[in-house]
N, CA and C atoms as a LAMMPS dump frame, in Angstrom:
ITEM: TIMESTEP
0
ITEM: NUMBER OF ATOMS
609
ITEM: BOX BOUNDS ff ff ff
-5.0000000000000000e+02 5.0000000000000000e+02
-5.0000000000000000e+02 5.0000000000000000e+02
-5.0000000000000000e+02 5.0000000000000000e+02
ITEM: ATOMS id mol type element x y z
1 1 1 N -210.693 317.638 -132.881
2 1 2 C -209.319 318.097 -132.616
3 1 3 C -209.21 318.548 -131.162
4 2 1 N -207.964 318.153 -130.122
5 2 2 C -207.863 318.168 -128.794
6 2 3 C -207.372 319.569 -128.745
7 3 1 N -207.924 320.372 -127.913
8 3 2 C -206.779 321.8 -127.583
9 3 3 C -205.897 321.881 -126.972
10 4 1 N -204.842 322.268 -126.69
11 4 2 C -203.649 322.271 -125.902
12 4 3 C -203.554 323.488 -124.733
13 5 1 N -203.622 323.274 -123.842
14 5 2 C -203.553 324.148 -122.633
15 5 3 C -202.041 324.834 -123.235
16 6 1 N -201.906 326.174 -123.294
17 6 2 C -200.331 326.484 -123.635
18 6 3 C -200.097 327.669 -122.298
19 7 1 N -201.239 327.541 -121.414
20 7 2 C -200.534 328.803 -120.138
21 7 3 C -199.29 328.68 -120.1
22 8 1 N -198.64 327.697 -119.763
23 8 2 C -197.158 327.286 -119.254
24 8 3 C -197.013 327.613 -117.92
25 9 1 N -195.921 327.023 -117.078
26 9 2 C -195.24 327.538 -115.772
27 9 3 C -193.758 328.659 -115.964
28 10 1 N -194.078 329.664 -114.466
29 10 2 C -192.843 330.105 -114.645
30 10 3 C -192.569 330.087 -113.289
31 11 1 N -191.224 329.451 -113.401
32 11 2 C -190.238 329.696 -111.692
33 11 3 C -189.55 330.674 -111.404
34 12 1 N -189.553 331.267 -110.269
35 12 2 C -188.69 332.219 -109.715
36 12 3 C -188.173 332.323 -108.602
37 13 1 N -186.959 332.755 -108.33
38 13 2 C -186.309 332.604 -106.425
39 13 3 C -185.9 333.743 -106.086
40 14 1 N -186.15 333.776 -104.75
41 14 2 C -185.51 335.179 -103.95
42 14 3 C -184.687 334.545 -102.818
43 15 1 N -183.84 335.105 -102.756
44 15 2 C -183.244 334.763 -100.843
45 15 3 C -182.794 335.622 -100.287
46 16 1 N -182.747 335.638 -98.937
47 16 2 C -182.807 336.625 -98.02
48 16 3 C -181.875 335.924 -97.45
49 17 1 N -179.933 336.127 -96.915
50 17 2 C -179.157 336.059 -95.675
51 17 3 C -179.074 337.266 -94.64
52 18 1 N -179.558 336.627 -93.457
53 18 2 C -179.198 337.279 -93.135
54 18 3 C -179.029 337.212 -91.208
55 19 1 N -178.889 337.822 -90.162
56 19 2 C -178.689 336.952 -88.691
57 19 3 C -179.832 337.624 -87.863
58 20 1 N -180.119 336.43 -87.298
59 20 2 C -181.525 336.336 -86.91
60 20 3 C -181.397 337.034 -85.709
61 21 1 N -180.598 337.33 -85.19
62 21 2 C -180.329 337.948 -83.802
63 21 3 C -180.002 339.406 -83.751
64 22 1 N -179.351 340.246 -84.216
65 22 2 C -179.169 341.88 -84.811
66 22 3 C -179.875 342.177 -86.376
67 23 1 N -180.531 341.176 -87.08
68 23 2 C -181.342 341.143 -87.913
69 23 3 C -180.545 342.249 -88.956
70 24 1 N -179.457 341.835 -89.108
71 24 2 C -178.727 342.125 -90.391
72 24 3 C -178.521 341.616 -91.12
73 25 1 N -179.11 342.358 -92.388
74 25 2 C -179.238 341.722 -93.846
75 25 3 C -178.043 341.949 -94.561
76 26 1 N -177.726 340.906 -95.449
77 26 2 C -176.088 340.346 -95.64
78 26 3 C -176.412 340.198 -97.608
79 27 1 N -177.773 339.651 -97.795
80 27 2 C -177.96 339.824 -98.91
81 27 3 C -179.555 339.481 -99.016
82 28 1 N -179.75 340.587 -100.563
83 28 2 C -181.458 340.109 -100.614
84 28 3 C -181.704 340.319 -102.057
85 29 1 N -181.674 339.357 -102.606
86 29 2 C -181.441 339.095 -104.38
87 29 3 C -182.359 337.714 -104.821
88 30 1 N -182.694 337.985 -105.949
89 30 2 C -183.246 336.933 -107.239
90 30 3 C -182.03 335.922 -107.189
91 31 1 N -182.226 334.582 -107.56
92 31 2 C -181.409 333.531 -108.223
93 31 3 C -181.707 333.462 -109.73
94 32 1 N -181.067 332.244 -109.638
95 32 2 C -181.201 331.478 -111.364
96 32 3 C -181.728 330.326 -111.362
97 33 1 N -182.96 329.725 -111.61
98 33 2 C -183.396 328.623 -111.855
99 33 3 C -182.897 327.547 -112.721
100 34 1 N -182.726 326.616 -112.275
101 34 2 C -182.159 325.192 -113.62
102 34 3 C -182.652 324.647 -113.932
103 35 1 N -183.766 325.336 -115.068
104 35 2 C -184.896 324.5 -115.598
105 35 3 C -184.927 323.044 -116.172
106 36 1 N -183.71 322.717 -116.384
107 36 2 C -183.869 321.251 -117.116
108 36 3 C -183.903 320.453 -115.703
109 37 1 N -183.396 320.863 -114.416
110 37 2 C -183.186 320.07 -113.74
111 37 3 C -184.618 320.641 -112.606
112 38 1 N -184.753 321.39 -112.495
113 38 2 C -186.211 321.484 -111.781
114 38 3 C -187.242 320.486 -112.451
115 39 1 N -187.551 320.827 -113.871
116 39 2 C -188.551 320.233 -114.524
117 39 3 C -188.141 318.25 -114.363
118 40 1 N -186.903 318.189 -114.242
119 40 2 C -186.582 316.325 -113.547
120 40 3 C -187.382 316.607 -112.805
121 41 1 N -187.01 316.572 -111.481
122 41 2 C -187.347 316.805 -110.102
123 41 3 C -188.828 317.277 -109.917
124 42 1 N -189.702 318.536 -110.297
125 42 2 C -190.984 317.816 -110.208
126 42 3 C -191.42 316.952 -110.68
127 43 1 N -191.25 316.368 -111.704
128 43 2 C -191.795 315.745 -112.451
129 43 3 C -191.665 313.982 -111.63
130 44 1 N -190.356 314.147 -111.372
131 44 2 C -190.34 312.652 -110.27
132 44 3 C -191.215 312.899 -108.932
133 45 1 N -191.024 314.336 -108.427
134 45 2 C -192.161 314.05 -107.193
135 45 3 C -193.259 314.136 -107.336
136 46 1 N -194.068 314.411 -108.497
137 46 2 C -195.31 314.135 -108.753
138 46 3 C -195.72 312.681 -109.048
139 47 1 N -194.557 312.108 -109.613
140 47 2 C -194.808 310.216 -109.611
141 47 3 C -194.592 309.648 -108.419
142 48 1 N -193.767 310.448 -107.288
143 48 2 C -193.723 309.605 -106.119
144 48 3 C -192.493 308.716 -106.601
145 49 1 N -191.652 309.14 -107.081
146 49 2 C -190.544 307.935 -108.235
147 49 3 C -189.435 307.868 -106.754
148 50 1 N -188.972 306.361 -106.63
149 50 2 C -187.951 306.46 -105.843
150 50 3 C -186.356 306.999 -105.731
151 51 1 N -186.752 307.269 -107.198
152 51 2 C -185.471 308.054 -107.618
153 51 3 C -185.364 309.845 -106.847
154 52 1 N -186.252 310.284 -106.342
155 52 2 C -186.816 311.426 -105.497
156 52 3 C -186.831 312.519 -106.437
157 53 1 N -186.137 313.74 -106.174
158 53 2 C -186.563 314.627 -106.838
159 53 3 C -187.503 315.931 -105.598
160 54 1 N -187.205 315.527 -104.678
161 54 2 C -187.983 316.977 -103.074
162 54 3 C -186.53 317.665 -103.115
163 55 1 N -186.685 318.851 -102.637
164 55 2 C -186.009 319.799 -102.352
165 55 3 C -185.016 318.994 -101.305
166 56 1 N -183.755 319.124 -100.734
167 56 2 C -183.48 318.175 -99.81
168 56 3 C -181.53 318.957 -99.119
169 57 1 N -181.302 319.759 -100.142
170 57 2 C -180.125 320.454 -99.06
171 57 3 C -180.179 321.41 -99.671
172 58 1 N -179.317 322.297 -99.066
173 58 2 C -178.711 323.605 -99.345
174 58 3 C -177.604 323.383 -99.432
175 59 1 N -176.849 324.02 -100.647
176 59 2 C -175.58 324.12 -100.34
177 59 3 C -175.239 324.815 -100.79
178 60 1 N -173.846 325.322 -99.957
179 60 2 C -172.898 326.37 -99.917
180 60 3 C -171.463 326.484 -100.448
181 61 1 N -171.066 327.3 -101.35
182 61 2 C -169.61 327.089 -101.688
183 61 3 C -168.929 328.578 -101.686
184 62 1 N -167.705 328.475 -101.78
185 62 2 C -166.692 329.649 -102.109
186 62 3 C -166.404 330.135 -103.312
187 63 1 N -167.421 329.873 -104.301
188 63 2 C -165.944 329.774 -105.97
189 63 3 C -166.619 330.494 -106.496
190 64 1 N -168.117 331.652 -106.427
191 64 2 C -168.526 332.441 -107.465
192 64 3 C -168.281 333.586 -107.932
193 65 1 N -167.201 334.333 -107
194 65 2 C -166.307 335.349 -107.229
195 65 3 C -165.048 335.268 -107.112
196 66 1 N -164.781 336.473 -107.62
197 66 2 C -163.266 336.592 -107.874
198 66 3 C -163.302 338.32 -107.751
199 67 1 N -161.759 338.109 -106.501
200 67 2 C -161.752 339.386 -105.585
201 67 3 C -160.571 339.881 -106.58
202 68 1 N -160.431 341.488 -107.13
203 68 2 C -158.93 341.503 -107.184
204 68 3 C -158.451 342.482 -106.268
205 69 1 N -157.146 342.464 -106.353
206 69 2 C -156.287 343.369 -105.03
207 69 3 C -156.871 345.143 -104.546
208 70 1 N -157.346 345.225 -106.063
209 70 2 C -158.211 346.995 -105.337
210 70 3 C -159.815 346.99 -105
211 71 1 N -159.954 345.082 -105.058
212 71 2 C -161.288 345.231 -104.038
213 71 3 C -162.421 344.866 -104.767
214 72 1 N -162.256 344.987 -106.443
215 72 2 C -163.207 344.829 -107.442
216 72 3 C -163.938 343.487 -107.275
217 73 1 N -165.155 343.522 -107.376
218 73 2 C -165.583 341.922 -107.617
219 73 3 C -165.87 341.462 -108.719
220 74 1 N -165.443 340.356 -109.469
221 74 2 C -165.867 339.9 -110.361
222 74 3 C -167.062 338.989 -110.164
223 75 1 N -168.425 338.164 -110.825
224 75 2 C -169.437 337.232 -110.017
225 75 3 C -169.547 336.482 -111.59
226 76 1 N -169.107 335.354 -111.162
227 76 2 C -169.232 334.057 -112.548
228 76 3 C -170.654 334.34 -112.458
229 77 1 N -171.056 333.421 -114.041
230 77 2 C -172.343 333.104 -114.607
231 77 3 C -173.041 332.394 -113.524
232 78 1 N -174.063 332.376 -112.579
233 78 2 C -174.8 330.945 -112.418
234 78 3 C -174.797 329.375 -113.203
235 79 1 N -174.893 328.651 -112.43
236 79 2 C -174.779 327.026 -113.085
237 79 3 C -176.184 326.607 -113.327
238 80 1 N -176.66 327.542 -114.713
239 80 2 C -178.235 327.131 -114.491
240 80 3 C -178.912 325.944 -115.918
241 81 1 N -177.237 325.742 -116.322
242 81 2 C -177.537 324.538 -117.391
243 81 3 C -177.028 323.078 -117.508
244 82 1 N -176.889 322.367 -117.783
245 82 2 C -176.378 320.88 -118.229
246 82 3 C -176.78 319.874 -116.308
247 83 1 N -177.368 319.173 -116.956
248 83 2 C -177.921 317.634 -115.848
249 83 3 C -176.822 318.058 -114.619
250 84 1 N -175.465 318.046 -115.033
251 84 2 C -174.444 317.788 -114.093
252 84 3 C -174.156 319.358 -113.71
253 85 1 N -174.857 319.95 -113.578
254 85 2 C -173.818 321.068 -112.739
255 85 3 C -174.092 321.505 -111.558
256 86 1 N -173.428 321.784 -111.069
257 86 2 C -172.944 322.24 -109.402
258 86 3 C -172.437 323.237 -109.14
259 87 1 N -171.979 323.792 -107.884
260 87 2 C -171.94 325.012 -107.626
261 87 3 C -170.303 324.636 -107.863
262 88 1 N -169.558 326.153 -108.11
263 88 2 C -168.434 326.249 -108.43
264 88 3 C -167.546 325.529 -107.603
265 89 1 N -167.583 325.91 -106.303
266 89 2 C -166.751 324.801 -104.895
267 89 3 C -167.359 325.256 -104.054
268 90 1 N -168.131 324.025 -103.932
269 90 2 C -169.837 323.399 -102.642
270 90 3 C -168.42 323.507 -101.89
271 91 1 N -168.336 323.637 -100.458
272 91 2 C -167.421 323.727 -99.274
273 91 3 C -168.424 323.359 -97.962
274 92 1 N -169.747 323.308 -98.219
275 92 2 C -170.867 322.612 -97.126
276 92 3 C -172.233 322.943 -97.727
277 93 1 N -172.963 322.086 -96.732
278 93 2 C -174.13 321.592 -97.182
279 93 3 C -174.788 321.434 -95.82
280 94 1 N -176.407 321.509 -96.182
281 94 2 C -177.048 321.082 -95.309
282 94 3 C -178.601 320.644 -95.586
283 95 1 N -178.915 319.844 -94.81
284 95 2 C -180.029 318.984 -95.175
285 95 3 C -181.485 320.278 -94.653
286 96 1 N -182.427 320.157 -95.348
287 96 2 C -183.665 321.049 -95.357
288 96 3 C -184.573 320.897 -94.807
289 97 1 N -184.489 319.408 -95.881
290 97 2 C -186.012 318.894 -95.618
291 97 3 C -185.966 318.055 -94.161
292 98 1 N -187.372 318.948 -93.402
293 98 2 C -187.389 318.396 -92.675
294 98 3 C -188.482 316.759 -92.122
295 99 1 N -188.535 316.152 -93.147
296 99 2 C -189.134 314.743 -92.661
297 99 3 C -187.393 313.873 -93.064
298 100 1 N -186.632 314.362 -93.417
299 100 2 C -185.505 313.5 -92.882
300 100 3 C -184.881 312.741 -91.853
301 101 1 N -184.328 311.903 -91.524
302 101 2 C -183.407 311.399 -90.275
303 101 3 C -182.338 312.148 -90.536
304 102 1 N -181.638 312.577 -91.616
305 102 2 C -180.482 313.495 -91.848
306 102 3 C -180.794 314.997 -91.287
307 103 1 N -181.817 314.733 -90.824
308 103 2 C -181.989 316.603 -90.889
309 103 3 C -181.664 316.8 -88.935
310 104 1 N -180.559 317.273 -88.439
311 104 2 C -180.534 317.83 -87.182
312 104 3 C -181.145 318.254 -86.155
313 105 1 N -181.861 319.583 -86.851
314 105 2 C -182.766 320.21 -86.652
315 105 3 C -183.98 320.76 -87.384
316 106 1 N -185.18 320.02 -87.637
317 106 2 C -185.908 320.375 -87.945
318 106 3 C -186.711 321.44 -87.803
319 107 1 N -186.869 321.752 -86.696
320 107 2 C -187.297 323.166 -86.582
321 107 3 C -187.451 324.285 -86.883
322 108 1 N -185.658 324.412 -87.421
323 108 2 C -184.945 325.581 -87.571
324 108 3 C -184.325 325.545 -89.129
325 109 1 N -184.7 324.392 -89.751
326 109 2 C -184.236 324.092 -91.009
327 109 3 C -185.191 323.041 -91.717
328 110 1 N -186.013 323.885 -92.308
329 110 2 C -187.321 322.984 -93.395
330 110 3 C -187.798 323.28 -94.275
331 111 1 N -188.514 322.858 -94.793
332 111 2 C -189.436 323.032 -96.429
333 111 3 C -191.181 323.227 -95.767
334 112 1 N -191.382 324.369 -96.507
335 112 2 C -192.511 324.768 -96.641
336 112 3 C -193.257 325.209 -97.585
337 113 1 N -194.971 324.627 -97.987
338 113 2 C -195.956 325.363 -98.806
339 113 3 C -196.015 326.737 -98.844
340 114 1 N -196.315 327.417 -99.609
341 114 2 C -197.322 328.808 -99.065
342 114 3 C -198.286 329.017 -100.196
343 115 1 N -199.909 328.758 -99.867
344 115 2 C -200.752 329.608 -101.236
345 115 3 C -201.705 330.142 -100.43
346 116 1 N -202.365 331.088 -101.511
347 116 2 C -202.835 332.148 -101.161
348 116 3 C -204.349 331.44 -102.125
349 117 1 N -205.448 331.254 -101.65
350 117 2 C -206.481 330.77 -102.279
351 117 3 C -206.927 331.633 -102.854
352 118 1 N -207.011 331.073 -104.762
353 118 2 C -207.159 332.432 -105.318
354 118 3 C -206.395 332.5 -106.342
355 119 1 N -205.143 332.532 -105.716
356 119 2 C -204.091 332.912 -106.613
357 119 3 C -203.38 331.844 -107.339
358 120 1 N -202.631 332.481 -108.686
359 120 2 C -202.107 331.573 -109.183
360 120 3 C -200.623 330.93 -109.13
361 121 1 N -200.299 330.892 -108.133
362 121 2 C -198.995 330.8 -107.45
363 121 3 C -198.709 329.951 -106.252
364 122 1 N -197.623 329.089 -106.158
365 122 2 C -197.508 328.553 -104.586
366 122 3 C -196.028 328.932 -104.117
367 123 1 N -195.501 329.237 -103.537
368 123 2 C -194.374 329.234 -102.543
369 123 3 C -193.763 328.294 -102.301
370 124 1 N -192.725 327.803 -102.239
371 124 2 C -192.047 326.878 -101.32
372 124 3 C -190.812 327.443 -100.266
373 125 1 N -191.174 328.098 -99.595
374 125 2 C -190.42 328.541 -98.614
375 125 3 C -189.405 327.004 -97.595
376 126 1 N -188.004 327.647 -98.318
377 126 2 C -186.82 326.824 -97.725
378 126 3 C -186.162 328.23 -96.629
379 127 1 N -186.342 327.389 -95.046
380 127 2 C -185.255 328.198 -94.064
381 127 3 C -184.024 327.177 -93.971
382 128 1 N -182.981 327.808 -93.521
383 128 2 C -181.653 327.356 -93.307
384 128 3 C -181.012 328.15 -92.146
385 129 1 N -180.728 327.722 -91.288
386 129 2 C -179.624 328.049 -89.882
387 129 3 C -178.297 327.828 -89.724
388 130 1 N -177.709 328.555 -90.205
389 130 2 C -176.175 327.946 -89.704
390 130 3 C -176.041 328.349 -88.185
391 131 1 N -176.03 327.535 -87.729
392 131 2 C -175.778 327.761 -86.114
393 131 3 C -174.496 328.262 -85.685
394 132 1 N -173.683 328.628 -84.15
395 132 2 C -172.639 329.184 -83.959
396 132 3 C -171.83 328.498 -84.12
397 133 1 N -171.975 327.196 -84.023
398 133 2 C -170.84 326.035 -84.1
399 133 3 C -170.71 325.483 -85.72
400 134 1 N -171.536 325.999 -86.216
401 134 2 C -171.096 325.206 -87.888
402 134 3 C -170.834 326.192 -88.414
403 135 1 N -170.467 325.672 -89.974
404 135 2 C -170.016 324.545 -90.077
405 135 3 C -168.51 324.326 -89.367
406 136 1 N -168.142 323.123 -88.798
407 136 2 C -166.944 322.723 -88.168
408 136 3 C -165.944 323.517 -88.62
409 137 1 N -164.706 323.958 -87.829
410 137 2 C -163.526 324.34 -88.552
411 137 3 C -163.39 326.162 -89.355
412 138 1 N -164.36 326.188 -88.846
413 138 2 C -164.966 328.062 -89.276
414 138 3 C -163.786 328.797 -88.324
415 139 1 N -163.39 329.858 -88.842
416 139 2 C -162.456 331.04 -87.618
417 139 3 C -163.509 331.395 -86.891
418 140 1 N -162.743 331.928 -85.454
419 140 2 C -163.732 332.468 -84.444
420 140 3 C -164.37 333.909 -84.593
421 141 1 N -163.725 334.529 -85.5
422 141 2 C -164.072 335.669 -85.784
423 141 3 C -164.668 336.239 -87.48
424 142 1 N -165.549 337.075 -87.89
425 142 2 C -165.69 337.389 -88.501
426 142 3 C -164.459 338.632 -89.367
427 143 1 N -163.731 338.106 -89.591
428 143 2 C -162.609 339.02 -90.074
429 143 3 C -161.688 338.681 -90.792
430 144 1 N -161.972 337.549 -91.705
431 144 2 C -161.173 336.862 -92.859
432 144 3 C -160.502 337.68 -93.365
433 145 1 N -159.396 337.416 -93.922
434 145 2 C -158.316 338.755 -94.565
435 145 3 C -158.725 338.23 -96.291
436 146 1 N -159.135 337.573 -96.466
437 146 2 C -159.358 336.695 -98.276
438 146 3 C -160.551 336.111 -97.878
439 147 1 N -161.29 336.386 -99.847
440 147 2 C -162.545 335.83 -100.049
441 147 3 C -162.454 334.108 -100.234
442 148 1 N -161.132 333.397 -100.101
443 148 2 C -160.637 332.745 -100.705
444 148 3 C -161.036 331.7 -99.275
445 149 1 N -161.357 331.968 -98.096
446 149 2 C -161.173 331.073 -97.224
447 149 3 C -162.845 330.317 -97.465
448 150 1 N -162.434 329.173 -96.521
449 150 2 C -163.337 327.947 -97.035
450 150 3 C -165.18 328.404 -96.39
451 151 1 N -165.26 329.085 -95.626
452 151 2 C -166.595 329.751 -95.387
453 151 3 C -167.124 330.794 -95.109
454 152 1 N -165.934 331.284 -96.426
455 152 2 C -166.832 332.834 -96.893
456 152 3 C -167.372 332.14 -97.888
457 153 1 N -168.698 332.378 -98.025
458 153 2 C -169.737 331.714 -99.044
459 153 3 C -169.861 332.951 -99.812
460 154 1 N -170.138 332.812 -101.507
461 154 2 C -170.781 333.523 -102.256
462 154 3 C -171.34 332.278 -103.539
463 155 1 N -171.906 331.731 -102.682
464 155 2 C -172.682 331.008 -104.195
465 155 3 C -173.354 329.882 -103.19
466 156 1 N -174.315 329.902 -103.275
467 156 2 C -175.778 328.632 -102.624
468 156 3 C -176.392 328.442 -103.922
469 157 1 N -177.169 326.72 -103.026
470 157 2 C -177.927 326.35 -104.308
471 157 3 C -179.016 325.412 -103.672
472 158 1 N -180.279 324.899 -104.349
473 158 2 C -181.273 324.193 -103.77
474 158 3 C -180.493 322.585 -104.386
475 159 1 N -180.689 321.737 -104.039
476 159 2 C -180.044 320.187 -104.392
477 159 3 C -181.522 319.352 -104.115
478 160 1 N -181.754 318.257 -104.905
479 160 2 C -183.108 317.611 -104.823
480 160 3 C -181.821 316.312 -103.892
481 161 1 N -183.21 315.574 -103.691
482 161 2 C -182.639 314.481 -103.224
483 161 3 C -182.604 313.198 -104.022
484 162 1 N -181.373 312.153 -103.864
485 162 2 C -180.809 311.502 -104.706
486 162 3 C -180.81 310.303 -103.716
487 163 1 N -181.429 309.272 -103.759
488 163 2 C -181.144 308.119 -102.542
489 163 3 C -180.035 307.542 -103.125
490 164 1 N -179.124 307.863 -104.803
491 164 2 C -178.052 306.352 -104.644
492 164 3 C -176.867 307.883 -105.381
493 165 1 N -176.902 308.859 -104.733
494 165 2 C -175.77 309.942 -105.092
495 165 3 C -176.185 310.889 -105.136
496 166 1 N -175.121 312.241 -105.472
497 166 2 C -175.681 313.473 -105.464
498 166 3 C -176.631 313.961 -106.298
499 167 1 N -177.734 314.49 -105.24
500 167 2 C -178.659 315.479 -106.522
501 167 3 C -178.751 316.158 -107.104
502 168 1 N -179.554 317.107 -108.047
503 168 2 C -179.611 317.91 -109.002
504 168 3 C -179.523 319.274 -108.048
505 169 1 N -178.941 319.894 -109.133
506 169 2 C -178.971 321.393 -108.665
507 169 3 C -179.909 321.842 -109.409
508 170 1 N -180.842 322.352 -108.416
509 170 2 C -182.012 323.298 -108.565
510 170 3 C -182.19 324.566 -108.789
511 171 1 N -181.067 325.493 -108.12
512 171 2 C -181.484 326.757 -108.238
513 171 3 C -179.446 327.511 -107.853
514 172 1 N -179.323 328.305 -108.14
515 172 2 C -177.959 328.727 -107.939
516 172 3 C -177.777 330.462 -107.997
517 173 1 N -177.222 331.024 -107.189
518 173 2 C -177.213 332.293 -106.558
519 173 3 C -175.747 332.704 -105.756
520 174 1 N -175.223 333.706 -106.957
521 174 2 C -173.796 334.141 -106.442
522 174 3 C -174.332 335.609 -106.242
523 175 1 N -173.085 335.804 -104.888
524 175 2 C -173.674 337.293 -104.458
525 175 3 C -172.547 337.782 -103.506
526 176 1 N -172.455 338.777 -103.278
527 176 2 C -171.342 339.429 -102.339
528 176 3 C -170.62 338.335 -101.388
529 177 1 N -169.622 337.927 -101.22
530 177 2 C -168.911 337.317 -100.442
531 177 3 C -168.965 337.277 -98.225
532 178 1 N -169.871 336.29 -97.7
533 178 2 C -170.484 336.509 -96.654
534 178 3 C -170.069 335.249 -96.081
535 179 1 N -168.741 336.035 -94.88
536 179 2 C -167.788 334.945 -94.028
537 179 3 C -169.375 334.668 -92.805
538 180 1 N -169.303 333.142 -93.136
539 180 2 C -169.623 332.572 -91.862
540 180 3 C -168.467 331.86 -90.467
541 181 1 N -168.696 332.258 -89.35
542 181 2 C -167.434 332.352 -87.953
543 181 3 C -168.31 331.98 -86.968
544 182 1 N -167.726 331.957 -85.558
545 182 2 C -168.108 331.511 -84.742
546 182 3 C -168.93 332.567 -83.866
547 183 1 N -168.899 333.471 -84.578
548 183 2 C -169.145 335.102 -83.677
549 183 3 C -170.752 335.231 -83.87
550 184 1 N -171.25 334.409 -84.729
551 184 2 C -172.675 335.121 -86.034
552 184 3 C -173.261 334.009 -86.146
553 185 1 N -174.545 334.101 -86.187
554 185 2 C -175.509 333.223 -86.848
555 185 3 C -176.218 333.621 -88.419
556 186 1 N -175.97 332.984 -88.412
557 186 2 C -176.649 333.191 -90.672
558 186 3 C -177.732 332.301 -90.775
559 187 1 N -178.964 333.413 -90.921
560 187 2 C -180.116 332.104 -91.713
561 187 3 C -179.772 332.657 -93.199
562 188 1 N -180.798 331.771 -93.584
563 188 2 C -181.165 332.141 -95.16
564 188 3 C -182.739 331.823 -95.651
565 189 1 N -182.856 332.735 -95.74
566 189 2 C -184.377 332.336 -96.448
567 189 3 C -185.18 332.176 -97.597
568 190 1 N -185.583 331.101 -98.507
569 190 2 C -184.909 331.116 -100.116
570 190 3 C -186.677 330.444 -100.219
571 191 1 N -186.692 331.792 -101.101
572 191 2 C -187.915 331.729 -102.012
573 191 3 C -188.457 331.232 -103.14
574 192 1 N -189.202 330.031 -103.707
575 192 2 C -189.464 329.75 -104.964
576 192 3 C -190.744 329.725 -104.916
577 193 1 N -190.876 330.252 -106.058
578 193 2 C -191.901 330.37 -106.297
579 193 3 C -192.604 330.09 -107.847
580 194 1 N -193.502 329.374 -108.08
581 194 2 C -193.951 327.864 -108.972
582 194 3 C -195.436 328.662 -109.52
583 195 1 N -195.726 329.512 -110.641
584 195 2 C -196.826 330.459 -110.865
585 195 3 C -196.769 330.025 -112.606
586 196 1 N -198.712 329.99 -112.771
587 196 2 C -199.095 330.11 -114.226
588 196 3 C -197.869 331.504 -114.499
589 197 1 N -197.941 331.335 -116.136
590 197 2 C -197.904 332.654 -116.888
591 197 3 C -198.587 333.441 -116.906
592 198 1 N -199.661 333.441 -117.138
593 198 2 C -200.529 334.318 -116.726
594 198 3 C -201.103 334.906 -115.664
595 199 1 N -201.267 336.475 -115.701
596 199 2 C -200.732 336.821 -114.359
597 199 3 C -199.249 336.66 -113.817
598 200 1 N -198.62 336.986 -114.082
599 200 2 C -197.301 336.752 -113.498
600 200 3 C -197.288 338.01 -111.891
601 201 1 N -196.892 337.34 -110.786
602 201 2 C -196.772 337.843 -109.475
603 201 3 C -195.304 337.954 -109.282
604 202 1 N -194.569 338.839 -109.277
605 202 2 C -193.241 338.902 -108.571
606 202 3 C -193.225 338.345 -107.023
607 203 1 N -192.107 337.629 -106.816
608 203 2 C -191.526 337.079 -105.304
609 203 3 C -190.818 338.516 -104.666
């Protein structure tokens, strides 16, 4: 009789917004993992499948709160179930991975390992830059009068890559409402982290 390995995997995300230049932190919170759609996605990049399945944008939308007039926030569920879901209203995106031709700037926007030999855990450290000029069409100022405008972001997400359409949403994270303008630079720094059960290590 064969034994069955039953450790199991557990995923977890952190992200950090915040501007790299007065090094003000804007937000620093856990996500929600989309296990049916992570478990696609490694599972194709471990075959090397041309269908892909790598980490491959970030994206950003407006639609995970709801402001009312004395200021209250409401924060929808995360989109952390069914093949097809997406962030409430994606409003931009940006490419990660950096062995792309899509990717701008690599430098300043890539996918990274991290392990610790030893341990039972690896990292995949995703950075993201919104630079002063993006995304296009942003106000010049940080001083939106409504959460409602098109890049105040409160909801990001990890997206695999899809060579014949959009990819899976990977990971999804609504959080205080954070206008990107022409005034500010916004990174983001988004933590997953891919660990046996046993032993469990917080991110």
């Amino acid at each position: 009789m064969q034994s069955r390995d039953l450790t199991g995997i557990h995923i977890e995300g952190h992200i950090k917004i915040y501007d790299p230049v007065s090094k003000e932190v804007y937000i620093n919170k856990r996500n929600a993992i989309h296990y049916e759609n992570i478990s696609i996605a490694l599972a194709q990049t471990m075959a090397n499948s041309t269908k892909g399945g790598t980490v491959y944008q970030m994206a950003f939308g407006n639609g995970g709160t709801a402001v009312d007039p004395t200021g209250i926030i409401t924060y929808l569920t995360p989109n952390s179930s069914g093949s097809n879901a997406s962030l409430y209203n994606q409003t931009y995106a940006k490419v990660v991975d950096g062995q792309s031709s899509n990717n701008a700037d690599p430098t300043r926007n890539y996918l990274e390992t991290r392990h610790v030999t030893g341990t039972n855990y690896t990292d995949l450290f995703v950075t993201c830059l919104l630079d002063y000029g993006e995304p296009g069409g942003q106000q010049a100022f940080d001083n939106a009068t409504s959460t409602n405008d098109t890049f105040v972001f409160d909801e990001l997400g990890l997206v695999s890559y899809n060579p014949t359409g959009a990819g899976l949403l990977l990971t999804h994270v609504i959080f205080n409402p954070v206008q990107k303008s022409l005034n500010r630079l916004i990174q983001v720094d988004y933590t997953v982290r891919i660990q046996s059960l046993t032993g469990l290590a917080g991110v």
